[in-house]
LOVOTOR-217307 format. One record per residue (C-alpha): x, y, z; residue number from 1; residue in three letters. Coordinates in Angstrom, 1 decimal, decimal comma. Each point is the difference from the previous one (the first is absolute). Example, Ala and Ser with C-alpha at 12.3 -4.5 7.8 and 13.67 -1.06 7.14 Angstrom:
<nodes>
<node x="12,3" y="-4,5" z="7,8" nr="1" rest="ALA"/>
<node x="1,4" y="3,4" z="-0,7" nr="2" rest="SER"/>
</nodes>
This chain:
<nodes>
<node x="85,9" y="-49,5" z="38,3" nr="1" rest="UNK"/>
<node x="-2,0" y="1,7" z="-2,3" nr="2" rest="UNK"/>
<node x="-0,3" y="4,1" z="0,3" nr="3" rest="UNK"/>
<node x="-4,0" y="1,3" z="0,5" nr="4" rest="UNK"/>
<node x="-0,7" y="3,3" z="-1,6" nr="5" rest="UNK"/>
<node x="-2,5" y="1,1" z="2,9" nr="6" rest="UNK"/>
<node x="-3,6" y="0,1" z="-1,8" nr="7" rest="UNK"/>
<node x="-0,2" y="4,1" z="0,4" nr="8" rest="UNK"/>
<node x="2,7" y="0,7" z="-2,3" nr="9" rest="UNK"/>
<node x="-1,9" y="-1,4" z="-3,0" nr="10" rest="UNK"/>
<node x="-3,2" y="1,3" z="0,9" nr="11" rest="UNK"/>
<node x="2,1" y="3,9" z="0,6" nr="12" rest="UNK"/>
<node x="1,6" y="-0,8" z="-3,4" nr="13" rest="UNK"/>
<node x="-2,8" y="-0,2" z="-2,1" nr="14" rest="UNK"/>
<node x="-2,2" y="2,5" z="2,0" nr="15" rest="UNK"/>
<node x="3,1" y="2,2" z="-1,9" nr="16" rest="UNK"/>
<node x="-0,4" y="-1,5" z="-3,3" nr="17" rest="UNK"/>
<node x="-4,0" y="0,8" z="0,5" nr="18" rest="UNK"/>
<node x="0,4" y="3,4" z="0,7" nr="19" rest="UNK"/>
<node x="2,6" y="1,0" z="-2,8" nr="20" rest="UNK"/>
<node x="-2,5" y="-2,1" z="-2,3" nr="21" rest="UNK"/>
<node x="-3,2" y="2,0" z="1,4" nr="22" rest="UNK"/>
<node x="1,4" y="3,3" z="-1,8" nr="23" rest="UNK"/>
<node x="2,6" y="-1,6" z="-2,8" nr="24" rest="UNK"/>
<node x="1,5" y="3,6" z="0,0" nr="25" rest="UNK"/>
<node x="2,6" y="-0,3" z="2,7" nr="26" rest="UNK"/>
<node x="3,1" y="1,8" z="-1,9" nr="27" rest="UNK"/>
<node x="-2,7" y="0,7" z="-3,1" nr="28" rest="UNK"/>
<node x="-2,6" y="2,7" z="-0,5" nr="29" rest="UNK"/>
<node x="-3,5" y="-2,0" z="-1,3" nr="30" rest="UNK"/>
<node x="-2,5" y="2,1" z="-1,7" nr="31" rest="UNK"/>
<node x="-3,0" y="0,1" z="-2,0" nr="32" rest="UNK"/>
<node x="-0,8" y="2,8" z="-2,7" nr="33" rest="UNK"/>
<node x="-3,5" y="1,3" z="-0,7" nr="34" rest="UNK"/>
<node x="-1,4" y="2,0" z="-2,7" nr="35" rest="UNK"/>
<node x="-2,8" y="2,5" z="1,7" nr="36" rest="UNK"/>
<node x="-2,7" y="0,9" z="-2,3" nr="37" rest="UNK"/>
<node x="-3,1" y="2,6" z="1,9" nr="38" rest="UNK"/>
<node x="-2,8" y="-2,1" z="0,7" nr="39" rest="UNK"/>
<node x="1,5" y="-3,3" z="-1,1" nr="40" rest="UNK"/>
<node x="1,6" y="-2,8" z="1,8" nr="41" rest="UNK"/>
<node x="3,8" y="0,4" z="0,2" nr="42" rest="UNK"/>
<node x="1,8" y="-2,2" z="-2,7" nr="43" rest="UNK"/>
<node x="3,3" y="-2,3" z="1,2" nr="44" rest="UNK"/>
<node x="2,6" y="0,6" z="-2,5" nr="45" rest="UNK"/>
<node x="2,7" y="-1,6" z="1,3" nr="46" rest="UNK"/>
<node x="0,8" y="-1,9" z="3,5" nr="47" rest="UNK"/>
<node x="3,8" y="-1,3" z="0,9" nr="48" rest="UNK"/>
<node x="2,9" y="0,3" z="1,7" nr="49" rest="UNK"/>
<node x="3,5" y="1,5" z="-0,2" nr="50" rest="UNK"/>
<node x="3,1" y="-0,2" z="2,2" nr="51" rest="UNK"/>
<node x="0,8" y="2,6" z="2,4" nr="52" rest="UNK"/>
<node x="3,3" y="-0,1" z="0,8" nr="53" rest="UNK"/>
<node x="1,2" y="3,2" z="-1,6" nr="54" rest="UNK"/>
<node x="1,7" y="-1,4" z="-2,4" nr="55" rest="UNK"/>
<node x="-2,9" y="1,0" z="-2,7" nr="56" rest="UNK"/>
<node x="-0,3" y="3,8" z="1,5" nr="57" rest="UNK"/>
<node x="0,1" y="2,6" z="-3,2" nr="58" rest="UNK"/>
<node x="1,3" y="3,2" z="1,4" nr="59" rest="UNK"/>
<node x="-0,4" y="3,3" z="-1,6" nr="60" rest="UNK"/>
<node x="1,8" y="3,4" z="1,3" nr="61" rest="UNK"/>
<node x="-2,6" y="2,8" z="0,0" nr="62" rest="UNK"/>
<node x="-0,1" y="3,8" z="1,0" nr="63" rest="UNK"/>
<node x="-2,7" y="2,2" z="0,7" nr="64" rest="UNK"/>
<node x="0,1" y="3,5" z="1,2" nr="65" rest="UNK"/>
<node x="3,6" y="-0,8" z="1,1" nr="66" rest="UNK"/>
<node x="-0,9" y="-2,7" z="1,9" nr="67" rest="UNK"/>
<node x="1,8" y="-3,1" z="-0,7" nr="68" rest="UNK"/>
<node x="-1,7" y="-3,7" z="0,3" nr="69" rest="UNK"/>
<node x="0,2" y="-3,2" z="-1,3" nr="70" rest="UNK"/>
<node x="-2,8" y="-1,7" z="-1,9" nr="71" rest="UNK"/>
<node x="0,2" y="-3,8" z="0,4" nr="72" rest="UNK"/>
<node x="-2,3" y="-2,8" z="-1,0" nr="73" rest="UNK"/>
<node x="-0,7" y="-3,3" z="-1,3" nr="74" rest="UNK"/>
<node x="-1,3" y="-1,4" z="-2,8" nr="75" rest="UNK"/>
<node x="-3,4" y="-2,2" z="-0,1" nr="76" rest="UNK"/>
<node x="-2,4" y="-1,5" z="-2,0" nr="77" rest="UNK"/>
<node x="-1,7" y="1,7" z="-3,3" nr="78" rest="UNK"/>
<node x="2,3" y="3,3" z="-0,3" nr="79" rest="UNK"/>
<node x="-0,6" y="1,3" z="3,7" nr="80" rest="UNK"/>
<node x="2,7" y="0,4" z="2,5" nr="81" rest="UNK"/>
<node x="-0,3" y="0,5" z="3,7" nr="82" rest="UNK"/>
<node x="2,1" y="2,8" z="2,0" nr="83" rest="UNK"/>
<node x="0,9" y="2,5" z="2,1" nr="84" rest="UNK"/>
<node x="1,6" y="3,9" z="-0,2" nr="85" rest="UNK"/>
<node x="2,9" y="-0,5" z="2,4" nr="86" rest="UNK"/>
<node x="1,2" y="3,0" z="2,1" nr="87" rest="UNK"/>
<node x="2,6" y="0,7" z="2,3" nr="88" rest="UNK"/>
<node x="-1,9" y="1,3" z="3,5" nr="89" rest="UNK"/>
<node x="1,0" y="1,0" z="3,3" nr="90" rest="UNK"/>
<node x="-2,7" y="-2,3" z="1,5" nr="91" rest="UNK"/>
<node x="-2,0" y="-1,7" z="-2,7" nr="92" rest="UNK"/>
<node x="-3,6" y="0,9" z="1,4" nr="93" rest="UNK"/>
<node x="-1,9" y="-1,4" z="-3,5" nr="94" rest="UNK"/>
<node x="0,5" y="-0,6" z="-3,3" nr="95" rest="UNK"/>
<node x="-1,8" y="-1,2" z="-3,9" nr="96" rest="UNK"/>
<node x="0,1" y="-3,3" z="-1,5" nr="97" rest="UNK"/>
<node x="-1,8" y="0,4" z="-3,8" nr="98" rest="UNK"/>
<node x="-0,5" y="-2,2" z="-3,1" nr="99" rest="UNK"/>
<node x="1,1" y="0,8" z="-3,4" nr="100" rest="UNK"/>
<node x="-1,3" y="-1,6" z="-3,2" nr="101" rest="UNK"/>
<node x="2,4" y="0,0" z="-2,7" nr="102" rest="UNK"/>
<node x="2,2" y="2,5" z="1,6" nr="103" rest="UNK"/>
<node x="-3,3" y="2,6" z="0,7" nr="104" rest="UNK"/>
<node x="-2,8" y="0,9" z="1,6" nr="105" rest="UNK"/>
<node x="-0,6" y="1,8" z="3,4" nr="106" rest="UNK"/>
<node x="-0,1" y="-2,0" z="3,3" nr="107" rest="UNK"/>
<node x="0,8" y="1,3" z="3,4" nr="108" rest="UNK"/>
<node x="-0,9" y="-2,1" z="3,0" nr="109" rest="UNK"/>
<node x="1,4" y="1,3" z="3,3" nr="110" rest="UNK"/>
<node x="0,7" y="-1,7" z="3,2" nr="111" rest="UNK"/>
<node x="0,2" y="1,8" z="3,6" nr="112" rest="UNK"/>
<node x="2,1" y="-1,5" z="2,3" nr="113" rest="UNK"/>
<node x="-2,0" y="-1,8" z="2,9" nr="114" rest="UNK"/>
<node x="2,4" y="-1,0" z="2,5" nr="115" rest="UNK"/>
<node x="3,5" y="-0,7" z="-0,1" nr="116" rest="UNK"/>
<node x="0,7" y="-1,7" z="-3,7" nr="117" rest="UNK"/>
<node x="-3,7" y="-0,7" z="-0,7" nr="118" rest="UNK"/>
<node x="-1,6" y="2,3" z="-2,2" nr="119" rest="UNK"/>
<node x="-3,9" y="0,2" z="-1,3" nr="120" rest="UNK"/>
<node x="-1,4" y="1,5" z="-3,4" nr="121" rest="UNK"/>
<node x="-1,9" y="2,8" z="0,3" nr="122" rest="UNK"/>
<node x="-2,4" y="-0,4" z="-2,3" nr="123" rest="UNK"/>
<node x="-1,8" y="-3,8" z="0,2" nr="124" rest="UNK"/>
<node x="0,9" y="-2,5" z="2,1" nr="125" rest="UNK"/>
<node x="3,9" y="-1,8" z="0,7" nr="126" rest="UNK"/>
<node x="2,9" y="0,0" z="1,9" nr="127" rest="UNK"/>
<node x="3,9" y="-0,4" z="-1,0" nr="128" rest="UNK"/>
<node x="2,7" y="-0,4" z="1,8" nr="129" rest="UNK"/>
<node x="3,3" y="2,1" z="-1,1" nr="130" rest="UNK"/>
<node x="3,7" y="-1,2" z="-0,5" nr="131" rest="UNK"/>
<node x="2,7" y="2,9" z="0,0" nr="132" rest="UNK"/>
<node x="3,1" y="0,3" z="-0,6" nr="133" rest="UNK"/>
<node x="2,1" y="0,4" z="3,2" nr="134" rest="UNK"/>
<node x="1,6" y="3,8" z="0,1" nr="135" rest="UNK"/>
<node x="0,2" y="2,4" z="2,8" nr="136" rest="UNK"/>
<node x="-0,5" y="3,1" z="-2,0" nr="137" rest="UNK"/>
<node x="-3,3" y="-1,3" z="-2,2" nr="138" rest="UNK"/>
<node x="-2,1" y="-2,3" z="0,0" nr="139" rest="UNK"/>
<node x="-0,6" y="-1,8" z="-3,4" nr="140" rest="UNK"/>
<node x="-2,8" y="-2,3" z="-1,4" nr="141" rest="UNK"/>
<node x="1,7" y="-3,5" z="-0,9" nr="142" rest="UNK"/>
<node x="-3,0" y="-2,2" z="-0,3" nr="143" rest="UNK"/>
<node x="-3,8" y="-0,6" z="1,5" nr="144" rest="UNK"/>
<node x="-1,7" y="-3,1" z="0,9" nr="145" rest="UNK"/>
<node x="-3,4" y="-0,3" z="-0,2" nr="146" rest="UNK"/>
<node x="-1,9" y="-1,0" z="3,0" nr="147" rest="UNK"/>
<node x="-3,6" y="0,2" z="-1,6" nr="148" rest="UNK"/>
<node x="-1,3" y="-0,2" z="-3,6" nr="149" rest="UNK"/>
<node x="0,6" y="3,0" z="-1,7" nr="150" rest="UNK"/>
<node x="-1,9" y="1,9" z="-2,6" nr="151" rest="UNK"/>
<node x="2,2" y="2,4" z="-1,8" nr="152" rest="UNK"/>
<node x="-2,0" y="2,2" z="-2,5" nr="153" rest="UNK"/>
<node x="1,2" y="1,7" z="-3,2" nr="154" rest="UNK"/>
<node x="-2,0" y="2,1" z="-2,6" nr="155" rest="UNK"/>
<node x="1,5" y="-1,2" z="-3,6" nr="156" rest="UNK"/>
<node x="-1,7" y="2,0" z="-3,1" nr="157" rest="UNK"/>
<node x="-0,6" y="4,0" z="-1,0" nr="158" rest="UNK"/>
<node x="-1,5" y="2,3" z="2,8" nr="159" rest="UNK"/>
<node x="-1,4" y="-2,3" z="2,2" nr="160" rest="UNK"/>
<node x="-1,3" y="0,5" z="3,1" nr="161" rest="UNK"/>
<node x="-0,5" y="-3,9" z="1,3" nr="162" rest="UNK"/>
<node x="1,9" y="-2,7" z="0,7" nr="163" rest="UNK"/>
<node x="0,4" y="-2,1" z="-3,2" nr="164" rest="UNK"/>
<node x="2,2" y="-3,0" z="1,6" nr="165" rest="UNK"/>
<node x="0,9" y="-1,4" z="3,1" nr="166" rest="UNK"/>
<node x="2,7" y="-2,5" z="1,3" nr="167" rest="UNK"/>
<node x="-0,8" y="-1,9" z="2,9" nr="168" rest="UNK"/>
<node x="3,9" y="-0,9" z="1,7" nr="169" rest="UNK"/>
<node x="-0,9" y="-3,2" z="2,2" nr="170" rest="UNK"/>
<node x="0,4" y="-0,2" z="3,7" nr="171" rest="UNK"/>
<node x="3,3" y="-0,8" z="1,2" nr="172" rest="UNK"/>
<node x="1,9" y="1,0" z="-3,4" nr="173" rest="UNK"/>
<node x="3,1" y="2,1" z="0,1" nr="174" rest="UNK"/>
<node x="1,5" y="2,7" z="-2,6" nr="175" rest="UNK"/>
<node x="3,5" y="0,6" z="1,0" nr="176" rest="UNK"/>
<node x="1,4" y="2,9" z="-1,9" nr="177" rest="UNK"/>
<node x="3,6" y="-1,0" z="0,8" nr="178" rest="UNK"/>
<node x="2,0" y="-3,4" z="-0,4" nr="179" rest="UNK"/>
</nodes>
């Protein structure tokens, strides 16, 4: 006697395969980089995707004014790099993910927190939703997902005022900070 699969099983299964295909960016971070030029059209420079899974993470030890943090980010597309400043908080309320270009530049795009893990950027429109790492005496940033398209903006040249590039991070992509 033969065995039936029962017809909603292949119908749940690829509903699954439908939705990791929708974003492609399950355990990657997909992204688009613009070039932003006043009163022109922005210019794609690159588009792609990298893997998320930590294992890429560049980490850099920093102090300033005696506070102690970690830089960490990723590497992408045309010299830029997307990450954050990670700090060691008593309750993690917010906190800045930026781009870099060849290592420079000045970016600073901060997220509030919402509710619970879900936190919103102040300045345009997204929302992220925060990993940490489990402690009871800090709470630490371990990686976002965003839940949105979001546009993070960076200012890349001598004393400007305006955003010269932004990198649009896909809808459903992750950045995981750590393994």
């Amino acid at each position: 006697m033969k065995r039936r699969i029962p017809p909603t099983i292949p119908v749940l299964f690829l509903m699954g395969l439908l939705l990791v295909a929708e974003c492609g960016c399950r355990d990657s971070l997909k992204y688009e980089i613009y070039a932003i030029q006043r009163g022109s059209e922005p210019n794609l420079l690159a588009k792609g995707t990298t893997k998320a899974d930590g294992s890429n993470v560049r980490t850099a030890k920093r102090s300033v004014f005696g506070v102690r943090f970690e830089q960490k980010w990723i590497e992408l597309d045309s010299g830029f790099s997307v990450g954050a400043s990670v700090y060691r908080e008593k309750q993690l309320d917010g906190f800045g993910l930026w781009i870099h270009r060849n290592g420079s530049g000045f970016s600073w795009n901060w997220f509030t927190r919402e509710s619970g893990l879900v936190f919103r950027k102040l300045q345009g429109n997204g929302r992220i939703k925060a990993s940490l790492t489990p402690n009871e005496e800090y709470e630490e940033l371990a990686g976002v997902r965003f839940l949105d398209d979001v546009t993070l903006t960076g200012q890349f040249g001598w004393l400007l005022y305006w955003d010269t590039h932004h990198v649009i991070v896909k809808k459903g992509s992750l950045l995981r900070f750590i393994p």
